[in-house]
N, C-alpha and C positions, 0 to 999 in steps of 0.2 A: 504493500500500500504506500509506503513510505519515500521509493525514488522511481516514479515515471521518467521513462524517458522524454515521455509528450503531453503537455499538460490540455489537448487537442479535446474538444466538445465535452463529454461527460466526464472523460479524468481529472478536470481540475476540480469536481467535486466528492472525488472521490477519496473521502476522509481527506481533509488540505488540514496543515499546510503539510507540503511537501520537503523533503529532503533532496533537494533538486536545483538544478543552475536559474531555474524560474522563480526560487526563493530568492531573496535583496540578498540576505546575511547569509546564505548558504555559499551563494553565488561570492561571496567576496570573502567570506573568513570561516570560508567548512572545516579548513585543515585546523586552526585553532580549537574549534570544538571538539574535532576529531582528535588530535594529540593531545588533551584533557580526558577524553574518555577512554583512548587507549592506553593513559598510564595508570585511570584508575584499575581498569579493566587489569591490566600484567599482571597490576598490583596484587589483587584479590585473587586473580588467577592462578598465582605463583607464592600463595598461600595458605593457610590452613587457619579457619576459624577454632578459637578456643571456646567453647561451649560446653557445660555438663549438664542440659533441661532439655528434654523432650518433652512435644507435644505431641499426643495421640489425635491424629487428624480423625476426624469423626464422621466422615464420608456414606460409611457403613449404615450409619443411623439416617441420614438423610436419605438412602435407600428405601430402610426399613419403612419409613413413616410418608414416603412421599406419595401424594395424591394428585394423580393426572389434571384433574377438570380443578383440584382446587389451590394448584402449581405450588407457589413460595411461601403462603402461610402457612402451609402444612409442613416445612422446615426452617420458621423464621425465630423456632425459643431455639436448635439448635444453631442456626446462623448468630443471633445476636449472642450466644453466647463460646460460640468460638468469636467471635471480634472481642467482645469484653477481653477474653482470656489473652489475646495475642495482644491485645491495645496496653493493654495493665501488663505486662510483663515487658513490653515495648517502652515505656513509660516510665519503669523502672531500671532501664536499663541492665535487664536480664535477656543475656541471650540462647535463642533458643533453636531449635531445631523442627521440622514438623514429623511426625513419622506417618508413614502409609502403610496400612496394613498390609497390602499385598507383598512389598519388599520387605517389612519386619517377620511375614513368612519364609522367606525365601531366605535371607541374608542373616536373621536375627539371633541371639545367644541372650546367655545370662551368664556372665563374668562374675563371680561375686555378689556383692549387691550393686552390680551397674548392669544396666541393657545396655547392650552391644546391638548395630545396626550397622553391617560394614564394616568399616575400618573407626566409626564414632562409638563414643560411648559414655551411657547418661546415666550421673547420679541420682538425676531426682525425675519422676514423671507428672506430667500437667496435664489430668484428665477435662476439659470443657465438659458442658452437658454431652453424655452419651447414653442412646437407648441401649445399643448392642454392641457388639463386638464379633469379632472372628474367634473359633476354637482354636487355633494357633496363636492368635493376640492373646484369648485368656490363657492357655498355659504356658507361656513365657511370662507372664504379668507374674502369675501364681507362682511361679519359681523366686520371681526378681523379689516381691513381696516376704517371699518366706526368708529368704536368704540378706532382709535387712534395708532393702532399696525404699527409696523414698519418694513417694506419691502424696502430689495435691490433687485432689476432688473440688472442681470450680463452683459445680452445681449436682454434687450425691452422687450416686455410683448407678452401672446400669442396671437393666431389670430381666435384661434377653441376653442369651447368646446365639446367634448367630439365627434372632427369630423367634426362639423357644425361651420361654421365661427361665429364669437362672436365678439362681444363690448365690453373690458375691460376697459371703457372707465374712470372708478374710478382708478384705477392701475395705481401708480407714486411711482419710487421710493422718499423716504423721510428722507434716512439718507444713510450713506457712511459708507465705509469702517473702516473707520478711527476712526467715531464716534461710528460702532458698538465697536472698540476694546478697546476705553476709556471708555466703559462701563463696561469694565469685572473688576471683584474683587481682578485684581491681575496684574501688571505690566511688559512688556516683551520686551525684544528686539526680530528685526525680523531676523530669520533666513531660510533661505532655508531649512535648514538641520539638524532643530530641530520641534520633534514635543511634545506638552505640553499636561497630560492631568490631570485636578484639582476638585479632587473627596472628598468627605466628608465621614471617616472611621466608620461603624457602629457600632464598636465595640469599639475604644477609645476616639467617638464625638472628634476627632483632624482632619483639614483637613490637604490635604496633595497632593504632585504633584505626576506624572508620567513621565518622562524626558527622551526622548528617541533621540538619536543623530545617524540620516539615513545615515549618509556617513561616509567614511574609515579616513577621516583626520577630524585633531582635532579641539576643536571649542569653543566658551566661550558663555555660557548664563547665561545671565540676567533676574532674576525674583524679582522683587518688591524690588531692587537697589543690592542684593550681585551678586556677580561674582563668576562664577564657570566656571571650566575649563574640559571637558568632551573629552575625549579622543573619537580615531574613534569607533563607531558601542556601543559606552556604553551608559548603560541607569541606571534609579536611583530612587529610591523611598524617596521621601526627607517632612518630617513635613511642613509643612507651619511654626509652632512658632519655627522649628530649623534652617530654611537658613540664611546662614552664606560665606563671602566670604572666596574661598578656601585658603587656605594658603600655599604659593608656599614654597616648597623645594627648600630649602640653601644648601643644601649638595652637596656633590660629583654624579654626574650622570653618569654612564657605558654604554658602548657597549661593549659585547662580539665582539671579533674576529672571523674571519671564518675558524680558525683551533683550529680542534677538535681531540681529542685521544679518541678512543672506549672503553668504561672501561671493554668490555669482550666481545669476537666473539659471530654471533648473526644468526638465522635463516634469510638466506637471499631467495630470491624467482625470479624465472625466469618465465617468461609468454610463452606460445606456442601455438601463435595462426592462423598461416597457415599451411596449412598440404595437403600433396598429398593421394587422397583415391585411394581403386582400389575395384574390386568386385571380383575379382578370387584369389589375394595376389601376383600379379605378374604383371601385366603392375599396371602403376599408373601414376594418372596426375600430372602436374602442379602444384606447393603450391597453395593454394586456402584459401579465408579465411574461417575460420569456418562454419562461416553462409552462404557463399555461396553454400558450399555444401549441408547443409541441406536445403536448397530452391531450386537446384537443382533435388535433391533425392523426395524432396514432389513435386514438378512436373514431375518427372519421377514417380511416385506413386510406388517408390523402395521397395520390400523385398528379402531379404537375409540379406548374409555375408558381412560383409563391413569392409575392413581394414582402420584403419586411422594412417599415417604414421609421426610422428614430427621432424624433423631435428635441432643440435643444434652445433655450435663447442664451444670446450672446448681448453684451451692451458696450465692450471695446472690441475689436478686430482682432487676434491675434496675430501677429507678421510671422508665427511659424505653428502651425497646424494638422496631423497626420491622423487619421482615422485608423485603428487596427481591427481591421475583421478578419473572423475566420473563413476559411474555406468552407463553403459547405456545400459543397456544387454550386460554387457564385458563379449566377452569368454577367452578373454587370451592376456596377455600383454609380448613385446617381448622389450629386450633392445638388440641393436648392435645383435640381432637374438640369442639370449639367454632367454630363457623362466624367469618372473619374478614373485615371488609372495605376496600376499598381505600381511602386518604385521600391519594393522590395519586400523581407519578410522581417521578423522580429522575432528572437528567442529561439525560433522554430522554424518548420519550414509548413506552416500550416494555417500561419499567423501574419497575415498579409498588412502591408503598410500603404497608404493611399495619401497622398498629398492635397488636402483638401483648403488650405491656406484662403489661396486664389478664389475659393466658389463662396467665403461665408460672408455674411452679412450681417452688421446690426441688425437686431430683431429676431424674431423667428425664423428657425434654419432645420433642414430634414434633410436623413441620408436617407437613400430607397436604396434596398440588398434588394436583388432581382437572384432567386436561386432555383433550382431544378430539385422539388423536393422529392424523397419517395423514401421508402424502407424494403429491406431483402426478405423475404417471405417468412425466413429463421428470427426476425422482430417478432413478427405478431404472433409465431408459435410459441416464444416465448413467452409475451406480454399475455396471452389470453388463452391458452392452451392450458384445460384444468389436467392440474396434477404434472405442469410443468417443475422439472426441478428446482432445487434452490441455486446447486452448482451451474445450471445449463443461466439460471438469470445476474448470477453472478459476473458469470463469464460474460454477460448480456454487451454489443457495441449497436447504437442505432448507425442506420447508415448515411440519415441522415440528422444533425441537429439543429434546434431553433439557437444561437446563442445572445447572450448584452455582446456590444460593440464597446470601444473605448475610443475616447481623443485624447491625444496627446500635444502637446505645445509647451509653448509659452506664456503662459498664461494662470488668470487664476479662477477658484470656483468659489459660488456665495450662495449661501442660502440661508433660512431662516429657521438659525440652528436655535436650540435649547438645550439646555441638561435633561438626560435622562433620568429617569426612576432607580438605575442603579450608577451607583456613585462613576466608574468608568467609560460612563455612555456620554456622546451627544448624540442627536438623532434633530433629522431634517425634513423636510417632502419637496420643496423646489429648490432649482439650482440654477444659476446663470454664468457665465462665462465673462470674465473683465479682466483691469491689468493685474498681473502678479504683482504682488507687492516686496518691497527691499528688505520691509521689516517687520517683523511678526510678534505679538503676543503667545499666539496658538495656532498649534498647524492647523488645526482642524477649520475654526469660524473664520482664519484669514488666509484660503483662501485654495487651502491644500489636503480638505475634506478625503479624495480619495489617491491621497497619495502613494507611489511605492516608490521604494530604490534607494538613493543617498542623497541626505541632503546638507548642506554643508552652513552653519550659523557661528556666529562670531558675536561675542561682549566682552567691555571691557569691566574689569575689577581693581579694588583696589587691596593691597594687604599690608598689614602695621607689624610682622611678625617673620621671622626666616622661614619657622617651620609652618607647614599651612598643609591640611588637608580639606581634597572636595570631597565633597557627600551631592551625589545626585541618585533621588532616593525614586523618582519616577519610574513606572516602567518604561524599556528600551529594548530591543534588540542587539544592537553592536554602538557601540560609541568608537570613534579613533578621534583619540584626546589629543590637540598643541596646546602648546602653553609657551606665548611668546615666540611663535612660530617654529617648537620644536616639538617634533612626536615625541607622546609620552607615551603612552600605551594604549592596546584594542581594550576598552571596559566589555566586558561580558560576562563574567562571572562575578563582578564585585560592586556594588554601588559609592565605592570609596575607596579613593587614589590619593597618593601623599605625593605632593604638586613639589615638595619643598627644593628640589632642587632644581625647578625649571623657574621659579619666579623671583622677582625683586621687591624690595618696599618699594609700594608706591602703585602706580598704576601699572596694570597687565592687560594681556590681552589674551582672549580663550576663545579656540575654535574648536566644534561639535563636530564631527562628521557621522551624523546619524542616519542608522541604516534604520527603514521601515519597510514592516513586510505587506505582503500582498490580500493582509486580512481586508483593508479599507477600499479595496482596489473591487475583489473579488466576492464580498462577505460572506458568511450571508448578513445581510441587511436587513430583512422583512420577518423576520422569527417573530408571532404573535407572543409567546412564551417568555422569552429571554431577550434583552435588548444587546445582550454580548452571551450570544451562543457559546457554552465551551464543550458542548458535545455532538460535532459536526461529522454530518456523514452526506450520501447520497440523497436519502430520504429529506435531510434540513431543506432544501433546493428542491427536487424536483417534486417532491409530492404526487407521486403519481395515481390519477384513479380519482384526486379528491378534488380535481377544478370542476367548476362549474359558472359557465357563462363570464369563463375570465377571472373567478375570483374562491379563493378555496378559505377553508377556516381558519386552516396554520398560517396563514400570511394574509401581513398586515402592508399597507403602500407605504409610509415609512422608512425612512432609511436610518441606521444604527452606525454610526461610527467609534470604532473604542480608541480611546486618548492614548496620546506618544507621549513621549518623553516633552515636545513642546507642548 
């Protein structure tokens, strides 16, 4: 799902964004992300977790008790309370292991008083709620028990074996919580929102943590008495013989301000994505969104000619102006009813570029896509053939698609934005076309609503102090930091950079080169539901099956922008 080669008619909604050269940030610092994850990856790789807690994965019971017609409630006391069990042991910074019955058949022993699983082996066991068990699960348990092993019961013990009601009548818990966590080799404070993991490195016999901090605000953990202070979403691979408490900055601390000067006009980008079709080139409906017509059109089981019509006003001219449409059997692209032609492709080769400069006009302005519509016979078998597979519509490609157009320029877009209901939103319904502007408060209301790519902002500051750290605590993508027109570094994993050796007292000067992705470009935008969808798929977009006359339940005309870093 994750790297299309071609981000062409339906792939780009397919689960986006992408790990692909069509990403801003992929496309310009993949390798950075890449050699971050590949040393954490070695890391772990080339290691061996120290852990003595197993959990008995409780699978088995979800079998036992599960009910066709009445799906998750009829497994949701054992789900919430395998989450309690892993969350509270998480929390506490107890590491743990899951076991699966089927391999603790296969592979399992009784050492002692430790179960053995493989080459692992657990002092203590953490039963969640369980109904049943395996007859191979309980006599390994019944041995480890007898022989002195130590077992918590989160929520009592079960009442079936393998189906059949049972006597666990040996099954007590015999140690707490508390007590498994003063057994581990290494000391923690508890946090919600910190997870620990303490592995022994193969390759330099050092052990060493894995420290990773789940939520957006920042947070101090304690491991075996230093203090460290972790900022939101960061993590860290830290020696066990190096921790050390951090050592707070004394210096001068910055916020940029929210006005910014553009250090040079920038490909900016317009979306277009309702549109009125017709079939003869002469009546035409209603704007419609995209996708409604194409679910319209494969329910009408449509071939021909299909014009598709985009409307846009403009109130300054732009002196550079490129329409990007896709192929989609286009026979001919009209601006303001002047024939237009192609001067190349874009990203792709699928992704056509049209110079439309020369045709626009103050006022009211329309592109007509003139295309050759139809679909290959294996469309409609799929779409409406009962007892079509899942994997045959998986696999599903239309042959042909409806898709939004884009313009691209010089230029800027305005509309009549407001704050959304949820804190990261604006959201708009018109848009018009004027000059770009030099200097910006917000990308979004001045003028760069659906912006991608890079864009490059400069302020000046002042500082009273040698040492000086910035804090830009905004969400972003990629930042490439100057400071006094010297590279400092790509921000991406860190919202704070120690500037202290690129500036002077006195007055500075700081440029952004902020990468933004192809959420605002592409969105989705119209999610009745959510004003910043964060669980996107195929279904967010096209909704198939539920238009009617243009206009379906799950989408709203509204457009959803979520806030950048400006």
């Amino acid at each position: 799902h994750l790297l299309p080669y071609s981000e062409h008619g339906q792939r780009k909604r397919d689960y986006p964004e992408h790990y692909s050269r069509h990403n801003p940030w992929v496309n310009e610092h993949f390798k950075l992300f890449n050699d971050a994850m590949t040393e954490i990856g070695h890391k772990i790789a080339t290691s061996t977790e120290i852990v003595n807690v197993g959990v008995i994965q409780p699978i088995r019971s979800c079998y036992f008790n599960f009910k066709r017609d009445r799906s998750f409630d009829t497994v949701q006391d054992i789900q919430d309370s395998y989450a309690k069990t892993t969350q509270k042991l998480g929390q506490m910074q107890i590491p743990y292991h899951l076991i699966d019955e089927t391999l603790l058949e296969k592979y399992g022993s009784v050492k002692g008083n430790k179960l053995a699983l493989g080459l692992c082996e657990y002092q203590y066991l953490v039963l969640p709620l369980m109904f049943t068990m395996d007859k191979s699960t309980e006599k390994l348990l019944r041995e480890y028990v007898k022989n002195g092993g130590k077992v918590l019961l989160m929520q009592g013990k079960p009442d079936y074996l393998e189906g059949f009601p049972f006597n666990y009548d040996y099954l007590e818990s015999n140690v707490s919580l508390e007590e498994i966590k003063a057994a581990q080799e290494f000391s923690t404070n508890e946090n919600e929102n910190i997870r620990v993991a303490y592995r022994f490195d193969d390759e330099t016999k050092r052990r060493f943590f894995y420290i990773v901090n789940l939520a957006k605000e920042d947070t101090v953990v304690v491991i075996n008495n230093k203090k460290m202070h972790f900022a939101g979403y960061e993590s860290r691979l830290i020696n066990e013989d190096e921790l050390k408490d951090d050592k707070q900055f004394e210096g001068e601390k910055i916020r940029l301000n929210k006005h910014f000067k553009l250090s040079h006009p920038v490909d900016n980008y317009l979306t277009l994505d309702f549109v009125k079709f017709s079939k003869d080139g002469n009546s035409y409906s209603k704007p419609i969104p995209y996708m409604g017509i194409l679910d319209q059109l494969l329910h009408e089981r449509y071939e021909g000619d299909l014009y598709l019509k985009y409307e846009f006003d403009v109130d300054v001219v732009p002196s550079i102006c490129t329409a990007l449409i896709e192929d989609t059997h286009t026979l001919e692209v009209r601006v303001n009813n002047k024939v237009v032609s192609k001067i190349g492709t874009v990203l792709e080769k699928d992704l056509w570029e049209y110079n439309i400069a020369k045709e626009l006009k103050k006022g009211h302005n329309e592109i007509v896509v003139k295309i050759n519509y139809y679909q290959l016979p294996e469309v409609y078998y799929v779409l409406f053939t009962e007892g079509a597979s899942e994997s045959l519509k998986n696999c599903l490609a239309y042959t042909t698609t409806i898709e939004a157009i884009f313009l691209k320029g010089n230029f800027g877009v305005y509309g009549d934005f407001k704050e959304g209901k949820e804190d990261n939103v604006f959201i708009a319904n018109k848009f018009v076309v004027g000059e770009q502007k030099k200097e910006i408060d917000n990308l979004i209301t001045d003028g760069f609503p659906f912006f991608r790519g890079k864009i490059e902002v400069e302020q000046e500051f002042n500082v009273h102090d040698k040492s000086v750290m910035l804090n830009i605590p905004e969400r972003y993508q990629t930042i490439d930091l100057f400071v006094n027109d010297k590279f400092v570094e790509t921000m991406m994993f860190t919202h704070k950079v120690d500037i202290s050796k690129f500036v002077k007292e006195g007055n500075n000067k700081i440029k952004l080169g902020v990468i933004v992705s192809n959420r605002n470009l592409l969105g989705p935008f119209h999610n009745v539901y959510a004003e910043e969808d964060l669980s996107v798929g195929p279904e967010t977009f096209e909704r198939f099956g539920q238009w009617k006359d243009g206009k379906c339940p799950h989408y709203v005309d509204r457009y959803s922008f979520v806030k950048n870093l400006l």
